[in-house]
KEDOKOL-398489 format. One record per residue: x, y, z of N, C-alpha, C, O, CB in turn; residue in one letter. Coordinates in steps of 0.2 Angstrom, whole numbers, padded with zeros to 4 digits, always signed. Glycine has a CB too. Example, Ala and Ser with C-alpha at 12.3 -4.5 7.8 and 13.67 -1.06 7.14 Angstrom:
+0066-0028+0039+0062-0022+0039+0066-0016+0039+0071-0017+0042+0057-0022+0045a
+0064-0011+0035+0068-0005+0036+0064+0000+0039+0067+0006+0040+0070-0003+0029s
! end
This chain:
-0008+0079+0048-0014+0075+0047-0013+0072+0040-0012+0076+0035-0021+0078+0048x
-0013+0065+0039-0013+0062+0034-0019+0063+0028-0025+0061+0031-0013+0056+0036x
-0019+0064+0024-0027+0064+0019-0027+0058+0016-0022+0056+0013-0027+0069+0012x
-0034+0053+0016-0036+0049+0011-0039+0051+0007-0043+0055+0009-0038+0045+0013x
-0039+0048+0001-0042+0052-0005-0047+0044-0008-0052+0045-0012-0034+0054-0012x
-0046+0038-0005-0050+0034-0007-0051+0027-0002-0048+0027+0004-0047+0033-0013x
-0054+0023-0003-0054+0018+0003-0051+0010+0001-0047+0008-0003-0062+0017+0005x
-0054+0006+0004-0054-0003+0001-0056-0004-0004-0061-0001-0005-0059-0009+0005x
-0053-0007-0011-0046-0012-0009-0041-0005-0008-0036-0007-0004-0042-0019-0017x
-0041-0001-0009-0032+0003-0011-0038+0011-0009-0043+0013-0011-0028+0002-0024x
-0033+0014-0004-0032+0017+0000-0025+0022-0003-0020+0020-0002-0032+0013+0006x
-0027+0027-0006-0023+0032-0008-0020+0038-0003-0024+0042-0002-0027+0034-0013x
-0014+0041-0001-0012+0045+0005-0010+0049+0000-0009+0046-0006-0007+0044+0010x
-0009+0056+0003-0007+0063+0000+0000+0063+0001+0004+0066-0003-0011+0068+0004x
+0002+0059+0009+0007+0059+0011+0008+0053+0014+0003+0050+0016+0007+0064+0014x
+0015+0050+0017+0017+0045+0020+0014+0046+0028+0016+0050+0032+0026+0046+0019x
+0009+0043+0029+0007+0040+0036+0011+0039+0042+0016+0043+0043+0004+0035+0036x
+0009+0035+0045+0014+0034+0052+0012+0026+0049+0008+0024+0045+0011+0038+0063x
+0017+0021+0052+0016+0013+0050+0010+0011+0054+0006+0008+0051+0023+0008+0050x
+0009+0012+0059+0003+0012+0063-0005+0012+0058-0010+0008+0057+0003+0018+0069x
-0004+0018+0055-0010+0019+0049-0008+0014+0044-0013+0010+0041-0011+0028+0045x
-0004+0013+0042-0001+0008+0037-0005+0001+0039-0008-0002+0035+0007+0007+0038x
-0003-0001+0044-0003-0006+0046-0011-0009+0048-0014-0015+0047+0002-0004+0052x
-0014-0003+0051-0023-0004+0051-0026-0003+0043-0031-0006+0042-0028+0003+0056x
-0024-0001+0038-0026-0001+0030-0022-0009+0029-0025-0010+0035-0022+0007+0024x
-0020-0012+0028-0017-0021+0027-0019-0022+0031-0019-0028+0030-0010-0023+0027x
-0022-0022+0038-0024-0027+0043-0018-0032+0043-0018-0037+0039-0030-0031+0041x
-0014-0031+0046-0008-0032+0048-0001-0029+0046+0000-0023+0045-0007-0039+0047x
+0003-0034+0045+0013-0034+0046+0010-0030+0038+0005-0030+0036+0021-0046+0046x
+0015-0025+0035+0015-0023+0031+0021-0026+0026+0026-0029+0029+0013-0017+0033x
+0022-0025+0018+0026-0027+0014+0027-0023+0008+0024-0024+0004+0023-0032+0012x
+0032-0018+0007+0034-0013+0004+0032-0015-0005+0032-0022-0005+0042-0011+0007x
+0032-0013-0009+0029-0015-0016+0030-0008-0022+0026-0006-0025+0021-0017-0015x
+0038-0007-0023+0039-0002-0028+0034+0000-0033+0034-0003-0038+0044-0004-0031x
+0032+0004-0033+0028+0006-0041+0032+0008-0048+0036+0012-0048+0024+0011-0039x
+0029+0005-0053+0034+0010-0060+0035+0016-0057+0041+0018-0055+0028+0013-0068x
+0029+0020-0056+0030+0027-0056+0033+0031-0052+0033+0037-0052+0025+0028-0056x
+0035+0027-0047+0038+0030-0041+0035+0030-0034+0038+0033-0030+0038+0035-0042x
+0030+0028-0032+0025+0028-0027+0025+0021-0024+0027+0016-0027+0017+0030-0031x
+0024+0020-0017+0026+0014-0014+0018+0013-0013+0014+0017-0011+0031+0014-0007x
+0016+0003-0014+0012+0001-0012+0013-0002-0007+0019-0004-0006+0010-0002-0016x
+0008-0002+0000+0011-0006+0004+0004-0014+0005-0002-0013+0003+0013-0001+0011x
+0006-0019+0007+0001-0024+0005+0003-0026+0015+0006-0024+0019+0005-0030-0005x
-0001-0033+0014-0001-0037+0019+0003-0042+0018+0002-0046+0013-0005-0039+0021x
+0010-0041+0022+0014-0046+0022+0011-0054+0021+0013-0058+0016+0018-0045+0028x
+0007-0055+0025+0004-0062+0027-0002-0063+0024-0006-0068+0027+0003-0063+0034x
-0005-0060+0018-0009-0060+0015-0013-0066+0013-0018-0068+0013-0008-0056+0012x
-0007-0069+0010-0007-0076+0005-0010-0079+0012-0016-0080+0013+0003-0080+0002x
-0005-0080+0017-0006-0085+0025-0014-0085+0025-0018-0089+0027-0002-0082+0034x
-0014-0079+0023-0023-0077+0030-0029-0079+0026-0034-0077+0028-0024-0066+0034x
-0027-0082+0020-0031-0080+0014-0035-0076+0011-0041-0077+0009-0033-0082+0012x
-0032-0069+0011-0035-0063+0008-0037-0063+0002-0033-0065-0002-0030-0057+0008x
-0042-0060+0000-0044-0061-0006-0040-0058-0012-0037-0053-0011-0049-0059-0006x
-0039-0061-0018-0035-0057-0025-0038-0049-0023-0042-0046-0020-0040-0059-0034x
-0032-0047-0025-0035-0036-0028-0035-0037-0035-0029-0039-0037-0027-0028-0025x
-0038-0036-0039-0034-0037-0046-0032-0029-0047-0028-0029-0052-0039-0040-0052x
-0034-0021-0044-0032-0017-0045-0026-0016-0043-0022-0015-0048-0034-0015-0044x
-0024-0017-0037-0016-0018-0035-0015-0020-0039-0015-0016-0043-0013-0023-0029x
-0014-0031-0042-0011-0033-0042-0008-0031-0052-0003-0032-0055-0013-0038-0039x
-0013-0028-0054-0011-0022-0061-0007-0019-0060-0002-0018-0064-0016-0017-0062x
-0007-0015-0054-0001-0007-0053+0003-0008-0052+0008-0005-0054-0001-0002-0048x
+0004-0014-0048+0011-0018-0048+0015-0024-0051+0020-0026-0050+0013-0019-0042x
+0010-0027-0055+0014-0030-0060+0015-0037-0056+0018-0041-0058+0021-0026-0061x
+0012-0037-0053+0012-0046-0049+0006-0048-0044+0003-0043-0043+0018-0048-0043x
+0004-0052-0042+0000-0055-0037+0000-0049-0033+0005-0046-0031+0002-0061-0035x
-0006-0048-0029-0007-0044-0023-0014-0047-0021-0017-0049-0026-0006-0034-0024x
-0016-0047-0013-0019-0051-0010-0022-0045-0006-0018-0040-0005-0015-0056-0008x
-0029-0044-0003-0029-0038+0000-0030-0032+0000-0028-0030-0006-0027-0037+0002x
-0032-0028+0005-0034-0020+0005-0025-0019+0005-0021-0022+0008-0040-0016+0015x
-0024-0012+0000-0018-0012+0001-0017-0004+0002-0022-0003+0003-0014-0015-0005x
-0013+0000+0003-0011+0008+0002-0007+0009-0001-0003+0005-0002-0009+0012+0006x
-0007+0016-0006-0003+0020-0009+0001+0025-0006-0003+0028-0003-0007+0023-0013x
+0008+0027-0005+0009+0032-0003+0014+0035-0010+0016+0031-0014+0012+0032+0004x
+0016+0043-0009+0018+0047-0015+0025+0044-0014+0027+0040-0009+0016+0057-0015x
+0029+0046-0019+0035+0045-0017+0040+0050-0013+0040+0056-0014+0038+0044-0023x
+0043+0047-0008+0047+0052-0004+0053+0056-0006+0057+0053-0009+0048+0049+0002x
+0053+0062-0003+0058+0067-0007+0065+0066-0002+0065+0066+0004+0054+0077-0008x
+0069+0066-0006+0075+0065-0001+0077+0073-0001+0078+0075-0006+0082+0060-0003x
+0078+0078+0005+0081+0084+0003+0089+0085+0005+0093+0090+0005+0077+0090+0007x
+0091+0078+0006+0097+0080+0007+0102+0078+0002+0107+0075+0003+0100+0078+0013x
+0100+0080-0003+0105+0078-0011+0106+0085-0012+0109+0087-0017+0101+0073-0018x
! end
């Protein structure tokens, strides 16, 4: 089970979702969005198109425009190194 820690605009996970949950948090196609810190934002690909409103939180954390409810996931651990 996925934990959310917070809601709209930015939806915080504990852990990496299934893209299905991804995908209902953006209301739609999703758009991968590196963070400094390590942590992936994911945004609505088609946000601009659909005219989603500014986030200005997002668009702080990552350092460029972001449009929309977006999600946070932690950064994923590779264990095969």
């Amino acid at each position: 089970m996925t934990n959310i820690i917070s809601g709209d605009p930015i939806t915080l996970f504990t852990e990496v979702p299934e893209l299905e949950v991804l995908q209902k948090v953006v209301g739609g196609w999703i758009e991968h969005v590196p963070l400094p810190d390590g942590r992936s934002m994911w945004a609505n690909e088609e946000g601009l198109m659909k005219g989603l409103a500014y986030n200005p939180q997002a668009s702080e954390m990552a350092g460029r425009m972001i449009v929309g409810p977006v999600a946070i996931t932690p950064p994923e651990v590779d264990d095969d190194y």
